[in-house]
GUMARFI-962102 format. One record per atom (N, C-alpha, C): x, y, z; residue in three letters; atom name. Coordinates in steps of 0.2 Angstrom, whole numbers. Example, Ala and Ser with C-alpha at 12.3 -4.5 7.8 and 13.67 -1.06 7.14 Angstrom:
+-------+-------+-------+-----+------+
:  east : north :    up : res : atom :
+-------+-------+-------+-----+------+
:    66 :   -28 :    39 : ala :    N :
:    62 :   -22 :    39 : ala :   CA :
:    66 :   -16 :    39 : ala :    C :
:    64 :   -11 :    35 : ser :    N :
:    68 :    -5 :    36 : ser :   CA :
:    64 :     0 :    39 : ser :    C :
+-------+-------+-------+-----+------+
***
This chain:
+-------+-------+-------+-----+------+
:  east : north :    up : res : atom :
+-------+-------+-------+-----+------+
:   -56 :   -64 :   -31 : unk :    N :
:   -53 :   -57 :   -30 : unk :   CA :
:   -53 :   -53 :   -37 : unk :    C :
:   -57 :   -52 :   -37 : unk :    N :
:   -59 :   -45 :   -45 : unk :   CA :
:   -62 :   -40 :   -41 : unk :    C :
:   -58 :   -34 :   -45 : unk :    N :
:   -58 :   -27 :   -46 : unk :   CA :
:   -52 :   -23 :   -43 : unk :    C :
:   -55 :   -18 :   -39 : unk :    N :
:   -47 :   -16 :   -36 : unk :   CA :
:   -44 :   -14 :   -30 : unk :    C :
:   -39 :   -11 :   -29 : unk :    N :
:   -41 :   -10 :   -20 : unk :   CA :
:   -38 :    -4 :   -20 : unk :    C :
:   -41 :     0 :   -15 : unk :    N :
:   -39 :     9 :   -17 : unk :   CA :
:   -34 :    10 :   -10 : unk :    C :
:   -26 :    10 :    -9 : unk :    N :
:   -22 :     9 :    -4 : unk :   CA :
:   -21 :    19 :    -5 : unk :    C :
:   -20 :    20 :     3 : unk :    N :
:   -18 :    29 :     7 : unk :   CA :
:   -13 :    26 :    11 : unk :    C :
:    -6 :    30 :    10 : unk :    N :
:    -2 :    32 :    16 : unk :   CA :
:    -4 :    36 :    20 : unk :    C :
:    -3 :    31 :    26 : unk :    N :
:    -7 :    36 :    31 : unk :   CA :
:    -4 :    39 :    35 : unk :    C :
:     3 :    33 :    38 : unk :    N :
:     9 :    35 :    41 : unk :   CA :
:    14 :    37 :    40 : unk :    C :
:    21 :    41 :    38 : unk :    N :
:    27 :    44 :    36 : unk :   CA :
:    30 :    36 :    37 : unk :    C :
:    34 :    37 :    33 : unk :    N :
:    40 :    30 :    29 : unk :   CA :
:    46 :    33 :    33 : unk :    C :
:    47 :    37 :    36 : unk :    N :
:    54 :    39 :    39 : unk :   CA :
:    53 :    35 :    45 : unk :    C :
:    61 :    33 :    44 : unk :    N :
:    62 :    29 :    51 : unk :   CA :
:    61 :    21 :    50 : unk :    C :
:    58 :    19 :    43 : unk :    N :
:    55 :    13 :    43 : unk :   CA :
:    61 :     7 :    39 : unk :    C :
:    59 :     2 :    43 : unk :    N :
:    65 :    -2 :    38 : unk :   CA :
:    65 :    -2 :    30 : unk :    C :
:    72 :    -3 :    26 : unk :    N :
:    70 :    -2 :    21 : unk :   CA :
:    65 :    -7 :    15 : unk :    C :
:    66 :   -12 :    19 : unk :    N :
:    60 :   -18 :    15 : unk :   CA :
:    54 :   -14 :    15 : unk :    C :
:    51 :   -11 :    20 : unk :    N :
:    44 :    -6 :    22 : unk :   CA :
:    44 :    -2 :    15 : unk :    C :
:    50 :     2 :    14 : unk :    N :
:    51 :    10 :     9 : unk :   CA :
:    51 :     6 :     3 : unk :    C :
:    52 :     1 :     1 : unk :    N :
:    53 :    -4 :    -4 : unk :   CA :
:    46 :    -6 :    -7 : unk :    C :
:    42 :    -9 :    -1 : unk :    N :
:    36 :   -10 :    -2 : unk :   CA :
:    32 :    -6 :    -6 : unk :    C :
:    32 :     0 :    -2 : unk :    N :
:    28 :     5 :    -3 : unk :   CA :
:    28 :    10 :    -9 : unk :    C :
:    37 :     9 :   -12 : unk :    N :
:    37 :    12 :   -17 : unk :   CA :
:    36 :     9 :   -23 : unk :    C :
:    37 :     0 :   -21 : unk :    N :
:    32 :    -2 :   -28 : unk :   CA :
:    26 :    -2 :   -29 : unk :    C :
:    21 :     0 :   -23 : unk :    N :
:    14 :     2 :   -24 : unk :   CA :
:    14 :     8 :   -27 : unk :    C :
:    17 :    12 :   -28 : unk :    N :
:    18 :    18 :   -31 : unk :   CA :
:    18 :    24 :   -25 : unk :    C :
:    17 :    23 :   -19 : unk :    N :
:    16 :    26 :   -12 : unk :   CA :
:    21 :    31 :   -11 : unk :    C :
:    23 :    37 :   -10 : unk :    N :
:    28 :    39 :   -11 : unk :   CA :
:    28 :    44 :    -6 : unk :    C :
:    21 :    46 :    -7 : unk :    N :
:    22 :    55 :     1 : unk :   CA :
:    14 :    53 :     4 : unk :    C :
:    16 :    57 :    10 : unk :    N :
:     8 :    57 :    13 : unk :   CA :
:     3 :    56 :    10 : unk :    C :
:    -2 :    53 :    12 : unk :    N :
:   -12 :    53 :    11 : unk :   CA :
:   -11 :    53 :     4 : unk :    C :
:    -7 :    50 :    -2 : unk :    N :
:    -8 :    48 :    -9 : unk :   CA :
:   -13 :    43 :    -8 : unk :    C :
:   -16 :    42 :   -15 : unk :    N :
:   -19 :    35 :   -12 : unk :   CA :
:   -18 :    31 :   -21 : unk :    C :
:   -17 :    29 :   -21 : unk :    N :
:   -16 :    23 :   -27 : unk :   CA :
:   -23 :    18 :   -28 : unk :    C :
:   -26 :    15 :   -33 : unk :    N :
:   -29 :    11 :   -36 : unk :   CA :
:   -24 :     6 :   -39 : unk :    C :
:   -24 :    -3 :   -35 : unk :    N :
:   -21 :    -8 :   -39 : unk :   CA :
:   -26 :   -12 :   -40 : unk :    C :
:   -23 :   -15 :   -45 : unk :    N :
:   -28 :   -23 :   -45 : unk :   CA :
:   -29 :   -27 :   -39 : unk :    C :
:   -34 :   -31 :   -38 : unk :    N :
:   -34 :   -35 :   -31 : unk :   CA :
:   -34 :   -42 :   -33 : unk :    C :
:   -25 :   -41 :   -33 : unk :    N :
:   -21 :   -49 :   -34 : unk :   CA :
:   -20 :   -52 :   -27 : unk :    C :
:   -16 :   -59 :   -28 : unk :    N :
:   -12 :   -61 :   -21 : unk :   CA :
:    -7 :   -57 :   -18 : unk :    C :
:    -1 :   -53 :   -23 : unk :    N :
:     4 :   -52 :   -24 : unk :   CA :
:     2 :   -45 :   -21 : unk :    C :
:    -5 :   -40 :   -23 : unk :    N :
:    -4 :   -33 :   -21 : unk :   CA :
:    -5 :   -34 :   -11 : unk :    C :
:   -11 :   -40 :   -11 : unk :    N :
:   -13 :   -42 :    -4 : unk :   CA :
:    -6 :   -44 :     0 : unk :    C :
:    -3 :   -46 :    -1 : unk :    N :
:     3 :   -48 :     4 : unk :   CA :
:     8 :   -42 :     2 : unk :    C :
:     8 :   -36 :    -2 : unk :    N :
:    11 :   -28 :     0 : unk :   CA :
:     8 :   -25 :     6 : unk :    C :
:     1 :   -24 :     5 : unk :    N :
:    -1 :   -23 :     8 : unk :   CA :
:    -1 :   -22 :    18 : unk :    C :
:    -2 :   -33 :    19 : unk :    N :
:    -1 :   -34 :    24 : unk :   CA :
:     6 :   -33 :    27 : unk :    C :
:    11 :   -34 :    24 : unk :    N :
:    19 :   -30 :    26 : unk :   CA :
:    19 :   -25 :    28 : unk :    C :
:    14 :   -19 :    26 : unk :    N :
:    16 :   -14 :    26 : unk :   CA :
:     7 :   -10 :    31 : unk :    C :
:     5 :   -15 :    33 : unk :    N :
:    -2 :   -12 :    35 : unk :   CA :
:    -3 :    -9 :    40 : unk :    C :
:     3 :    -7 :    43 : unk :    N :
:     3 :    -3 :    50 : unk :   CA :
:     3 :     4 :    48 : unk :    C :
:     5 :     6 :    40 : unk :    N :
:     7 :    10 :    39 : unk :   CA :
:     1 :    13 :    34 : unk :    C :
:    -2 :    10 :    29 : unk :    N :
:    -7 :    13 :    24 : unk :   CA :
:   -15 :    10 :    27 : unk :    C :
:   -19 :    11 :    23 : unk :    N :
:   -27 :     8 :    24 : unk :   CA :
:   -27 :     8 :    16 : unk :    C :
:   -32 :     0 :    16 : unk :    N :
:   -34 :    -1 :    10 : unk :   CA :
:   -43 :    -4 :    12 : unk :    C :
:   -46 :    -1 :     5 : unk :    N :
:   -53 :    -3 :     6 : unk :   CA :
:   -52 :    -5 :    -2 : unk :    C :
:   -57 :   -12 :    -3 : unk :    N :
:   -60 :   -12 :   -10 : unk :   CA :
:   -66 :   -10 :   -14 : unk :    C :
:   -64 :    -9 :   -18 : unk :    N :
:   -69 :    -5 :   -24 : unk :   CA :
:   -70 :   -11 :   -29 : unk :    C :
:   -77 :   -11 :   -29 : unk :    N :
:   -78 :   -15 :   -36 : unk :   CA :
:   -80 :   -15 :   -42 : unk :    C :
+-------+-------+-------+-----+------+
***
């Protein structure tokens, strides 16, 4: 798992539990259709799948 993964809100965070708003804001996720660049750790991959109803991630290498 080398390089990065480039994660988009895709969905609105309103209305969502707050473990979800939690997730998302330590991806740096904050307002619509952002899209952030993280490393592609195990820790960013299990934010991701928490919260995967919500954003789309593809990797870049």
């Amino acid at each position: 798992m080398s390089g990065t993964l480039r994660i988009t809100l895709v969905k609105s965070m309103i209305g969502r539990p707050e473990k979800h708003r939690k997730v998302l804001r330590g991806m740096g996720l904050t307002k619509m259709n952002r899209t952030v660049e993280l490393k592609d750790t195990p820790a960013v991959r299990g934010m991701v799948q928490k919260v995967s109803h919500l954003v789309t991630a593809e990797e870049k290498k």
